[in-house]
C-alpha positions as CSV (number, residue, x, y, z in Angstrom):
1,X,60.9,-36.7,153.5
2,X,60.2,-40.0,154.9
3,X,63.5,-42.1,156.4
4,X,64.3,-45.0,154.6
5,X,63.7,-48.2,156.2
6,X,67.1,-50.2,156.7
7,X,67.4,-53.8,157.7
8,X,71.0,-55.3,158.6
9,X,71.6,-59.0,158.3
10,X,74.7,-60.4,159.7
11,X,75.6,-63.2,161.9
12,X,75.1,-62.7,166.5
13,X,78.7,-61.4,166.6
14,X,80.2,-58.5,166.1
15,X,82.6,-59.4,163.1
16,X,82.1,-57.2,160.2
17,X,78.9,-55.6,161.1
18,X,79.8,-53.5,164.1
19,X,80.9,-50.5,162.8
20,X,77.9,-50.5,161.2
21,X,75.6,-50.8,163.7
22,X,77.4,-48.1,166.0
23,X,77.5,-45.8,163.0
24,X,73.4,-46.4,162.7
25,X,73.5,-45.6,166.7
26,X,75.7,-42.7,166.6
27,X,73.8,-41.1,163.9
28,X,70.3,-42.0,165.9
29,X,69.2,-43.9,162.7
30,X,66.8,-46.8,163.6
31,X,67.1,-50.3,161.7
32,X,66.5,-53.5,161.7
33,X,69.2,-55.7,163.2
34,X,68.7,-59.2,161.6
35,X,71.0,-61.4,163.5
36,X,71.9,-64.8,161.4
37,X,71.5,-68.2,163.6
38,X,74.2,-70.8,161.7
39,X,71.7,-73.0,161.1
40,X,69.6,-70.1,159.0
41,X,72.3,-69.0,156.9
42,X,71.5,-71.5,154.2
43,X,68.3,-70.0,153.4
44,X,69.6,-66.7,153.9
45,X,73.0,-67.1,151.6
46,X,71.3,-67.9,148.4
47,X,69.5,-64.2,148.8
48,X,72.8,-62.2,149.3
49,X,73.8,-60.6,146.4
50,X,77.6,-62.3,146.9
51,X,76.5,-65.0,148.8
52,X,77.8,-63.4,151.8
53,X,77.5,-61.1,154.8
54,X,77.3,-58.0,155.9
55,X,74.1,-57.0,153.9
56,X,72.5,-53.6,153.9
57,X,68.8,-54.2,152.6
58,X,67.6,-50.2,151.9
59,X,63.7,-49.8,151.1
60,X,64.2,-53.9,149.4
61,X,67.4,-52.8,147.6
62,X,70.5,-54.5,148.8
63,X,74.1,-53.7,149.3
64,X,76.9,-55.7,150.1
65,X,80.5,-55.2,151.6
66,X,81.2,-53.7,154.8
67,X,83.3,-50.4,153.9
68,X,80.6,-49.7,151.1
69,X,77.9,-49.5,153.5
70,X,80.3,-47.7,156.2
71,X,80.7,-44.9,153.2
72,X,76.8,-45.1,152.0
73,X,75.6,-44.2,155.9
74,X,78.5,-41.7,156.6
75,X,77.3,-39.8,154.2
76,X,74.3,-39.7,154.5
77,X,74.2,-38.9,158.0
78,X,77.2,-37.0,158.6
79,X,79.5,-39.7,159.6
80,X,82.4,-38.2,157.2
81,X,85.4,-35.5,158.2
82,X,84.7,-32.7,156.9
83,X,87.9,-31.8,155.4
84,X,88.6,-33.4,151.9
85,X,92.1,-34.8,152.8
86,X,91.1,-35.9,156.0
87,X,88.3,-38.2,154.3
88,X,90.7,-39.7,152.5
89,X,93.2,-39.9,155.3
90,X,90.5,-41.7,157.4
91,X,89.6,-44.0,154.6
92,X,93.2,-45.3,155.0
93,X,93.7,-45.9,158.4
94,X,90.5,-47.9,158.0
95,X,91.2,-50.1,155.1
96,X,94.8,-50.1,156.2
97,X,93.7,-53.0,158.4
98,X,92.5,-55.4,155.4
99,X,96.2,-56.6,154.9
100,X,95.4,-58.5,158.5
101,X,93.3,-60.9,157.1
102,X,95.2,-61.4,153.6
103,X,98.2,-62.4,156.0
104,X,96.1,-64.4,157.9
105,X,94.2,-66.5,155.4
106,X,96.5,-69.5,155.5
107,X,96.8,-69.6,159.2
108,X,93.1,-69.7,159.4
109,X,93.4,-72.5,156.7
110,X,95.7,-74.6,159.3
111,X,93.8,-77.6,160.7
112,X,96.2,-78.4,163.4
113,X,95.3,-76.3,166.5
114,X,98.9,-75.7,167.7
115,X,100.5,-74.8,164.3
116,X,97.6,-72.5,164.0
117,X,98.4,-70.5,167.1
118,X,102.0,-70.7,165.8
119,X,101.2,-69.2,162.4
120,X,99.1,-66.8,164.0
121,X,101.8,-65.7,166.5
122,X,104.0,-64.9,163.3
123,X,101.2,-62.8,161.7
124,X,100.9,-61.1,165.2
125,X,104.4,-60.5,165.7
126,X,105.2,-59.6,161.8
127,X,102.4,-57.9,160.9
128,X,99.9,-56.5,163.7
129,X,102.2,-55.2,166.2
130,X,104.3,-52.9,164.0
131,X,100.8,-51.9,162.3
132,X,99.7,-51.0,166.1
133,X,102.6,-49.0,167.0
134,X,102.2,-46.8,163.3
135,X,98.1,-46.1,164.1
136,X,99.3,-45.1,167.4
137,X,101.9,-42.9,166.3
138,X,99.0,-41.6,163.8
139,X,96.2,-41.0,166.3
140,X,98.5,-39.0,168.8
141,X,99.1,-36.9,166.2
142,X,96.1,-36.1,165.2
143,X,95.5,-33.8,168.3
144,X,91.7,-34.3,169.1
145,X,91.9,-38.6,170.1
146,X,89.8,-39.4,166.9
147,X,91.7,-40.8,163.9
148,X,91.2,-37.2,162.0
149,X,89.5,-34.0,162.2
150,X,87.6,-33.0,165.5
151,X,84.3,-35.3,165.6
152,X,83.9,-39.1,165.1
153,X,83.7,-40.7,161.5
154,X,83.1,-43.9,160.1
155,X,86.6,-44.7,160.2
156,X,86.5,-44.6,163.9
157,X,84.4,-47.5,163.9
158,X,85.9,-49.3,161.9
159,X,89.6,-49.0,163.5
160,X,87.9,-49.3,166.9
161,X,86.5,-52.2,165.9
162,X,89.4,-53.8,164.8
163,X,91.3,-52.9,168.0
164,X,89.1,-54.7,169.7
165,X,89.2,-57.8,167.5
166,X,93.2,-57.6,168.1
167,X,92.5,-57.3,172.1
168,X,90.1,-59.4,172.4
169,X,90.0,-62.4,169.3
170,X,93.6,-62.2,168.9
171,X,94.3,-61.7,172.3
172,X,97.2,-58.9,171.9
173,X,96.7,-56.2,174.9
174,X,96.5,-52.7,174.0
175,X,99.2,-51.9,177.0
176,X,102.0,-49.9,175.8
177,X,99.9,-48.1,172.7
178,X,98.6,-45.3,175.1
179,X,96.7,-43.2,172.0
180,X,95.6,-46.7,171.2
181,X,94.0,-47.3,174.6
182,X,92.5,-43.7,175.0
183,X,91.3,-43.5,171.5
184,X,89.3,-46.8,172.7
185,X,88.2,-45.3,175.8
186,X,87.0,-42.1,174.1
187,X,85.2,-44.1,171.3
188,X,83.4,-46.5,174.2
189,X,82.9,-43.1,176.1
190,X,80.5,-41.6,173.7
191,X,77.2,-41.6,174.8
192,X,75.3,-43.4,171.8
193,X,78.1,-46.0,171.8
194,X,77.8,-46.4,175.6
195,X,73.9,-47.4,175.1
196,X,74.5,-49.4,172.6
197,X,77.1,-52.0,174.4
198,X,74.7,-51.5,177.7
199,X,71.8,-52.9,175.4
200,X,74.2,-55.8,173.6
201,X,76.4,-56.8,176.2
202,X,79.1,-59.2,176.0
203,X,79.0,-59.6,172.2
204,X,81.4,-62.3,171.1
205,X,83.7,-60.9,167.9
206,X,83.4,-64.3,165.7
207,X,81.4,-67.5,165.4
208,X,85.2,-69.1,166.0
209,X,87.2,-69.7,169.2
210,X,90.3,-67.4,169.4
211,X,93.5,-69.2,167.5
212,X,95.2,-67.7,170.5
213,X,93.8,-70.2,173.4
């Protein structure tokens, strides 16, 4: 049966659309990574189904909305636990990060550089740090470094992905959350990730300067 042929538009960052891309690399799935210049996007918007990015285009037919895609690819290729529970389990720890940027949307709104950081600070401080210190608790108990069952899902990605946003965007360090930090290390450590960040190096998370300088 011939494969699919998958083309990924999203913006030259990381953003949204990493996990997908390392779940098409872990996988060995090839695709077309179409990578957004800001000045493009207006001709490009108007063809999203939403009027928005990430966009999965599969044989011409398009789907939107990161976590969709994430679940469409998992599985299809295997990127799913393989226990019932645990899918679900995963799929929590993953989404479990959307409240970030509910919390967020009115610091992000703030115009003034310095209340910004402020109002960031207090989402940092109210909301991300205790949410750290739970997924930590989670992932050391979980016995095998990934966020459930033995081999590496979808959700992986996409908490990995937002640790990295946290460490490097938001500019919180990892120190102190040792699962945290060796769940990152062991995610980085896997060899079709490790090609993939040697081909794309230094890939800047968002279009935006961090609130946090």
């Amino acid at each position: 049966m011939e494969m699919p042929q998958y083309k990924l538009y999203y913006f030259d960052i990381r953003g949204l659309a990493e996990p997908i891309r390392l779940s098409f690399a872990q996988a060995g799935v090839p695709f077309e990574d179409v990578r957004i210049k800001h000045e493009e996007w207006p001709q490009y918007k108007e063809k999203m189904p939403f009027g928005q990015c990430p966009v999965l285009e599969v044989d011409g037919k398009q789907l939107t909305q990161s976590m969709s895609i994430l679940r469409y690819i998992a599985r299809k290729y295997g990127l799913e636990a393989d226990d019932e529970w645990d899918r679900a389990v995963g799929d929590e720890m993953a989404t479990s990060w959307l409240d970030m940027y509910t919390r967020s949307a009115g610091a992000w709104a703030e115009q003034d550089k310095e209340l910004k950081k402020q109002k960031f600070q207090t989402v940092i401080d109210e909301f991300v740090k205790p949410r750290l210190k739970i997924v930590d608790e989670r992932i050391g108990k979980s016995g095998t470094g990934f966020i459930v069952g033995k081999k590496v899902t979808w959700c992986d990605f996409a908490v990995y992905n937002t640790l990295t946003m946290i460490k490097d965007f938001l500019k919180v360090p990892l120190t102190g959350f040792s699962h945290l930090e060796k769940f990152v290390k062991k995610i980085e450590d896997l060899p079709k990730v490790k090609e993939w960040h040697t081909s794309h190096p230094n890939s800047q998370f968002s279009i935006f300067p961090s609130p946090m300088d």
